[in-house]
DOVEXVEX-743783 format. One line per field, with one value per residue (C-alpha): residue in three letters; x, y, z. Coordinates in pm, whole numbers. Example, Ala and Ser with C-alpha at 12.3 -4.5 7.8 and 13.67 -1.06 7.14 Angstrom:
<pts>
residu: c(ALA; SER);
east: c(1230; 1367);
north: c(-450; -106);
up: c(780; 714);
</pts>
This chain:
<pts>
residu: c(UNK; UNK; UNK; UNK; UNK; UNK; UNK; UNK; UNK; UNK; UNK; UNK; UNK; UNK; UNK; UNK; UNK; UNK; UNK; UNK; UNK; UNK; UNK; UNK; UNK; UNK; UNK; UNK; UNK; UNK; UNK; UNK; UNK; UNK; UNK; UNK; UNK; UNK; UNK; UNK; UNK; UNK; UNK; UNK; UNK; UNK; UNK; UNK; UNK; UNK; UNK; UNK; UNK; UNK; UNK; UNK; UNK; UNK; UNK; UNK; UNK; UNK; UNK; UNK; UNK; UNK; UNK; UNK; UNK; UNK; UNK; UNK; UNK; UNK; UNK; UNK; UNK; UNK; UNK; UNK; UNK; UNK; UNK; UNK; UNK; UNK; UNK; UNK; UNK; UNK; UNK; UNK; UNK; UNK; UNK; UNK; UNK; UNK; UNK; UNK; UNK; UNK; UNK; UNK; UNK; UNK; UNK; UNK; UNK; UNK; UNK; UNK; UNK; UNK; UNK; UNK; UNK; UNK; UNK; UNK; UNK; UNK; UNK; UNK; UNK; UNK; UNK; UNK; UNK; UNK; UNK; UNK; UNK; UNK; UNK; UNK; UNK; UNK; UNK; UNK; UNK; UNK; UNK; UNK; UNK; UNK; UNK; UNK; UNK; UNK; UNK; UNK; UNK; UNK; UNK; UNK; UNK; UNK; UNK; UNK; UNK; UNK; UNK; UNK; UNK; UNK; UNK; UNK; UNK; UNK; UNK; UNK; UNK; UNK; UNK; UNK; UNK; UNK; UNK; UNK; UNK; UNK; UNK; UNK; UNK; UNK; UNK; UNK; UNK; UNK; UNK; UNK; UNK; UNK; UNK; UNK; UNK; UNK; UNK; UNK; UNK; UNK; UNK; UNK; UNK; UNK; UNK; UNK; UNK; UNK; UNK; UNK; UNK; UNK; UNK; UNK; UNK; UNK; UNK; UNK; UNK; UNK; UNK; UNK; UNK; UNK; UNK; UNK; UNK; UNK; UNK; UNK; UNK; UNK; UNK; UNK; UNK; UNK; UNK; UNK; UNK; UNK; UNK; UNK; UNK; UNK; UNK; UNK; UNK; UNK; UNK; UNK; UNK; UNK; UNK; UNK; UNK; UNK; UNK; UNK; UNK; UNK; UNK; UNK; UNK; UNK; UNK; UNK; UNK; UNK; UNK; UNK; UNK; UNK; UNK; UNK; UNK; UNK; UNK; UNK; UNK; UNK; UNK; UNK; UNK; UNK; UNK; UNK; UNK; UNK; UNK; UNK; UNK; UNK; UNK; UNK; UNK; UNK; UNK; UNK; UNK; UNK; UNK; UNK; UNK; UNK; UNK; UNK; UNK; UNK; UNK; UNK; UNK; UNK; UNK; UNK; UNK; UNK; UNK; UNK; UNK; UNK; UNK; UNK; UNK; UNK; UNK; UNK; UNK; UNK; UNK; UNK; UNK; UNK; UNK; UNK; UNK; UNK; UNK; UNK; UNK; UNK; UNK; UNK; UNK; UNK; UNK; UNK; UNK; UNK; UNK; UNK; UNK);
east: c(1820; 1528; 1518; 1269; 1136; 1093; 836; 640; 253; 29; -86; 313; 512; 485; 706; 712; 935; 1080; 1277; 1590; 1362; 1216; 861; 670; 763; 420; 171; 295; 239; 137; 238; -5; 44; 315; 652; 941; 998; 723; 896; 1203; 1101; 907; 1205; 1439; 1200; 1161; 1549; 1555; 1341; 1452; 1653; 1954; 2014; 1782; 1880; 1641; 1615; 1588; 1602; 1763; 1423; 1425; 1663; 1526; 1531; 1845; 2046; 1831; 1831; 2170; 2232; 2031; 2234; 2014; 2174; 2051; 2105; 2083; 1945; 2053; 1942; 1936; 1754; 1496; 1149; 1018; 675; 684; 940; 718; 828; 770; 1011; 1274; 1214; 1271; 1542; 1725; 1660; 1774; 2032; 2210; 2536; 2411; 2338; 2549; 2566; 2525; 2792; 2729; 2865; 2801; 2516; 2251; 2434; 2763; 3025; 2810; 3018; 3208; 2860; 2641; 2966; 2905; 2537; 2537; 2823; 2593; 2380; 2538; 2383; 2054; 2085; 2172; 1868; 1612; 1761; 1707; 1357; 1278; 1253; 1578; 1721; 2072; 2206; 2481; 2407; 2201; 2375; 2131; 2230; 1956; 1952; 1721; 1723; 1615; 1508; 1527; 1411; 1108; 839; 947; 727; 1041; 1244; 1018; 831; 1178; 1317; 945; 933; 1316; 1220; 896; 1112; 1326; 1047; 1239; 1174; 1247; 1143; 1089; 1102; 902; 944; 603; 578; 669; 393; 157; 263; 260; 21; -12; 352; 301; -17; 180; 468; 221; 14; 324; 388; 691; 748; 679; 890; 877; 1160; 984; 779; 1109; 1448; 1464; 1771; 1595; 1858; 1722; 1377; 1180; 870; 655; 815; 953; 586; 485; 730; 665; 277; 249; 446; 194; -113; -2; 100; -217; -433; -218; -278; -583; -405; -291; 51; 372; 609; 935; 1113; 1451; 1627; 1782; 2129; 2109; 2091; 2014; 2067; 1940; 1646; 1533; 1577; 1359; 1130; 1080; 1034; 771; 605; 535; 827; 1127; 1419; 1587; 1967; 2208; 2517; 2564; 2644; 2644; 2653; 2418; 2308; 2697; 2537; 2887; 2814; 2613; 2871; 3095; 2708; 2722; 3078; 3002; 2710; 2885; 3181; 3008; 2767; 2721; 2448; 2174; 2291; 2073; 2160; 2049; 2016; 1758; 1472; 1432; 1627; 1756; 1872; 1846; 1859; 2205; 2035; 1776; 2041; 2265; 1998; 1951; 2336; 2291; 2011; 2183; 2528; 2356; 2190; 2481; 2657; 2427; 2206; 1868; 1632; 1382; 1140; 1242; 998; 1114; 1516; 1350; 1172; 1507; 1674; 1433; 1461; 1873; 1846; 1638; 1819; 2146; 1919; 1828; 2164; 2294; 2032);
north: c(-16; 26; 63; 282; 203; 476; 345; 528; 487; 703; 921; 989; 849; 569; 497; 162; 131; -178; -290; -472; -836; -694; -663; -322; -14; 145; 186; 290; 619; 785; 1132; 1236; 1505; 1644; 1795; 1550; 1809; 1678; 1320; 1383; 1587; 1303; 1084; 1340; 1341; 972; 890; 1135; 939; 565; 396; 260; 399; 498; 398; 497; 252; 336; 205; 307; 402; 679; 956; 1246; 1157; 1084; 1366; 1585; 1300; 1217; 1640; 1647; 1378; 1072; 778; 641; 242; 212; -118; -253; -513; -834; -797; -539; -742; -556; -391; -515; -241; -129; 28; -254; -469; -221; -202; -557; -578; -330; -532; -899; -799; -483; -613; -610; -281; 63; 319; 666; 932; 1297; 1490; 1151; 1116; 862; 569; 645; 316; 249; 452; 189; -25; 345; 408; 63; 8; 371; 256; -69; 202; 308; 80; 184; 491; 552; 334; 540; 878; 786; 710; 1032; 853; 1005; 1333; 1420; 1726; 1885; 1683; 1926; 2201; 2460; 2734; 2626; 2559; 2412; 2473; 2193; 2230; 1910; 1812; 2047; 2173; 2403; 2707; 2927; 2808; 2704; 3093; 3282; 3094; 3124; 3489; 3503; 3299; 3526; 3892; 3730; 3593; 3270; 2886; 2594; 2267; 2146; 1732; 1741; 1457; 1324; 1320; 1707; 1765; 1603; 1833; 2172; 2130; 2503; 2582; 2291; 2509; 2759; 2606; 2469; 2807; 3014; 2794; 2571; 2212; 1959; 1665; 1327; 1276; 932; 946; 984; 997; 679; 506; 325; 17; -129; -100; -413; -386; -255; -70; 148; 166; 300; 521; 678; 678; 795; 1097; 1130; 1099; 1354; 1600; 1532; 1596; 1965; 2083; 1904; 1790; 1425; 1263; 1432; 1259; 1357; 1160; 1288; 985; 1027; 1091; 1001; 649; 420; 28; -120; -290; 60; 248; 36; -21; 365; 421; 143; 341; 597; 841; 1025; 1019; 1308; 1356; 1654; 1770; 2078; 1983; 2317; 2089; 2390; 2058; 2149; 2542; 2689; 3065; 3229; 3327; 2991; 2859; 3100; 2992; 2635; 2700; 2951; 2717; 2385; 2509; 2397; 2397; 2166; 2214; 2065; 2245; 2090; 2274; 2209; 2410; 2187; 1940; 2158; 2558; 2653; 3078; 3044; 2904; 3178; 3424; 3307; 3237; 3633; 3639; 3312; 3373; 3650; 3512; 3218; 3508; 3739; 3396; 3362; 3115; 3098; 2965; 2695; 2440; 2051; 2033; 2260; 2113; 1748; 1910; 2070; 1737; 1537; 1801; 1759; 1383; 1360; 1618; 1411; 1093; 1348; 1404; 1041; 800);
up: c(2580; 2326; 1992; 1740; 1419; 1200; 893; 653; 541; 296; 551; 725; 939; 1216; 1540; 1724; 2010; 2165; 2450; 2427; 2474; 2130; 2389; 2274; 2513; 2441; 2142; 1786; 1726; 1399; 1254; 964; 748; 922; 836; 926; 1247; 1451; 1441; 1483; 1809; 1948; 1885; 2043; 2381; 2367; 2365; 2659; 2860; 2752; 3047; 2935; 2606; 2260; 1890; 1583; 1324; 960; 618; 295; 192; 432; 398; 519; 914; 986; 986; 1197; 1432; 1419; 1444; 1724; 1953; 1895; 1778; 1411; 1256; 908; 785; 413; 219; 259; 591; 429; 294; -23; 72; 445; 562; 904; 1223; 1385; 1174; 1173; 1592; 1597; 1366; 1633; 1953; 1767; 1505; 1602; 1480; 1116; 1171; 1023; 1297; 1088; 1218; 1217; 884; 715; 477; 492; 242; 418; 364; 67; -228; -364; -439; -549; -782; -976; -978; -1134; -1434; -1506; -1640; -1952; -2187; -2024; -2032; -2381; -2500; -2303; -2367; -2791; -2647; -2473; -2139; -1999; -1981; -1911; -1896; -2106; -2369; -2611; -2868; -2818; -2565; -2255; -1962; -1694; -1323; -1092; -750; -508; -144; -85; -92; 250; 400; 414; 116; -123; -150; -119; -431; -622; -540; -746; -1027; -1066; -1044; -1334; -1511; -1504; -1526; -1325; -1190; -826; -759; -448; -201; -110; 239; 202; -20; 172; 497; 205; -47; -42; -148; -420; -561; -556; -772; -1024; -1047; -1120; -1404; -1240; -1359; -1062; -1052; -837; -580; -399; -124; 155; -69; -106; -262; -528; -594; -223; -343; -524; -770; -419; -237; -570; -713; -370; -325; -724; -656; -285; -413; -758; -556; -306; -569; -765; -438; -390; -783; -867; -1154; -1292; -1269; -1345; -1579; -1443; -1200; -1014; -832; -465; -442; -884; -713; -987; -1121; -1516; -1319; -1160; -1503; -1654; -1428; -1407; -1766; -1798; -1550; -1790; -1613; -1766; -1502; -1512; -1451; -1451; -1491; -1292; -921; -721; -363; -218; 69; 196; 259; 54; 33; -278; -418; -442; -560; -827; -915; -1007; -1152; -1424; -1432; -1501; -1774; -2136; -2403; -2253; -1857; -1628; -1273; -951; -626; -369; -173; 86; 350; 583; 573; 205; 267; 71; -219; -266; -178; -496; -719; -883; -977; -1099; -1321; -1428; -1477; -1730; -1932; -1985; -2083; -2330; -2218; -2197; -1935; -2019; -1878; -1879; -2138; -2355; -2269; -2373; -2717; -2826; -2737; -2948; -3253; -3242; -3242; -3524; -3723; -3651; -3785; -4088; -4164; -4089; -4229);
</pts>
């Protein structure tokens, strides 16, 4: 049996491999620059090959491997806090932690989702938050959607930048002159700067979405601030620009500690309240559907451009634009959503001294 370690550095991603002893079955390998196809196919070949059996060892921190692994037949073990070391979360560790403590491992099943067995736990850490929430949203440094009186909306794009996706839904938003906002994850925009140029050129908010989709609750003061500034530094290096301020959680995974911790980093988190569950890959029209059923003054609608086959997405986003206009609503940048936020509170203080 052998086990692989799937970590992640500036430059990518990084595979150690290890026999059941926990004695190295070859050199780590490193994957620079690279979209998250070229190691999952060298993980596919190397679980061919292993004698005796081949898991792939990940971390919460990392949730955009396993289900191409798992899809593809390859066994993946999920390891959780308390065994997980803030900032010393290497291939090699999470190798080891395969060959000498399987059994506090979680075996990920296919149609599961990377925190699978974990909903109860998300569920609370997220209602801790009220208190939170409601003191950085008077402070600008959260956004929720729905909230707002005005007739706007926002669209949100998570999980890309992607070479297919990415220009198919940009090419939309430009024949219908319309906004939106893209939370890249990092290690995709360091494998596509050129769609992220694109995104910023055409006048497109960019948002942070961490460097791997990390669930931020496992995460201590290191590993979050490298997972926030991997992700600024690569979108900086695409644009040529400076930090964006917006900051999309994984999964809306969030705890008191990580809010705050966020907002001292000179972020806005931003929520929303439109779920269209376009990951699923429902059909444009049942996209459209939620979208024009969930909406209010203030929406904030998330659908994604990137983690797997997002054709549907594109497909339902013209009727979708539409649909929102002939509603009544009108299109706008986050900014724009935050400014019109900020004017309503103030007018309530105004009016309520």
């Amino acid at each position: 049996m052998r086990f692989a370690g799937v970590g992640l550095t500036r430059e990518g991603y990084r595979i150690a491999v290890v026999d059941a002893d926990g004695r190295p079955a070859g050199p780590p390998e490193t994957h620079r620059r690279c979209a998250v196809e070229r190691p999952v196919a060298r993980l596919v070949a190397l679980a061919r090959r292993a004698p005796g059996g081949f898991a792939v060892v990940v971390d919460s921190a990392n949730g955009i491997l396993d289900a191409a692994l798992v899809a593809a037949g390859v066994a993946v073990l999920r390891a959780d806090p308390p065994l997980l070391v803030d900032g010393r979360v290497t291939a090699e560790a999470l190798a080891e932690l395969g060959a000498s403590r399987p059994e506090s491992l979680v075996a990920l099943a296919g149609g599961g989702w990377t925190l699978s067995g974990r909903e109860e736990e998300i569920r609370a850490a997220e209602a801790a938050c009220a208190p939170v929430e409601r003191t950085l949203g008077a402070q600008g440094r959260l956004l929720r959607g729905g909230e707002g009186t005005a007739p706007v909306v926002a669209l949100t794009f998570d999980d890309g930048p992607h070479p297919e996706h990415t220009p198919r839904i940009l090419d939309v938003l430009r024949r219908h002159e319309a906004p939106a906002a893209f939370f890249c994850i990092g290690l995709h925009a360091l494998a596509y700067p050129g769609v992220v140029r694109r995104v910023a050129a055409e006048g497109h908010t960019l948002g942070n979405h961490t460097w791997s989709h990390a669930y931020l609750p496992d995460l201590g003061p290191i590993g979050l601030h490298r997972q926030l500034s991997f992700t600024a530094e690569a979108i900086a290096a695409a644009t040529g620009g400076g930090p964006v301020p917006w900051l999309r959680p994984p999964y809306g995974g969030r705890s008191p500690e990580v809010l705050e911790r966020v907002a001292e980093s000179g972020l806005t988190t931003v929520l929303w309240d439109v779920e269209t569950n376009d990951w699923a890959r429902p059909g444009p029209e049942v996209v459209t559907e939620r979208v024009l059923r969930q909406v209010r003054p203030g929406s904030v609608v998330l659908m994604h451009d990137g983690g797997g086959d997002r054709s549907r997405t594109a497909a339902a986003l013209p009727a979708v634009i539409t649909g929102l206009r002939e509603r009544g609503y009108r299109l706008v940048a986050l900014e724009e959503l935050a400014a019109e936020r900020t004017a309503a509170r103030r007018a309530a203080a105004a009016r309520h001294p």
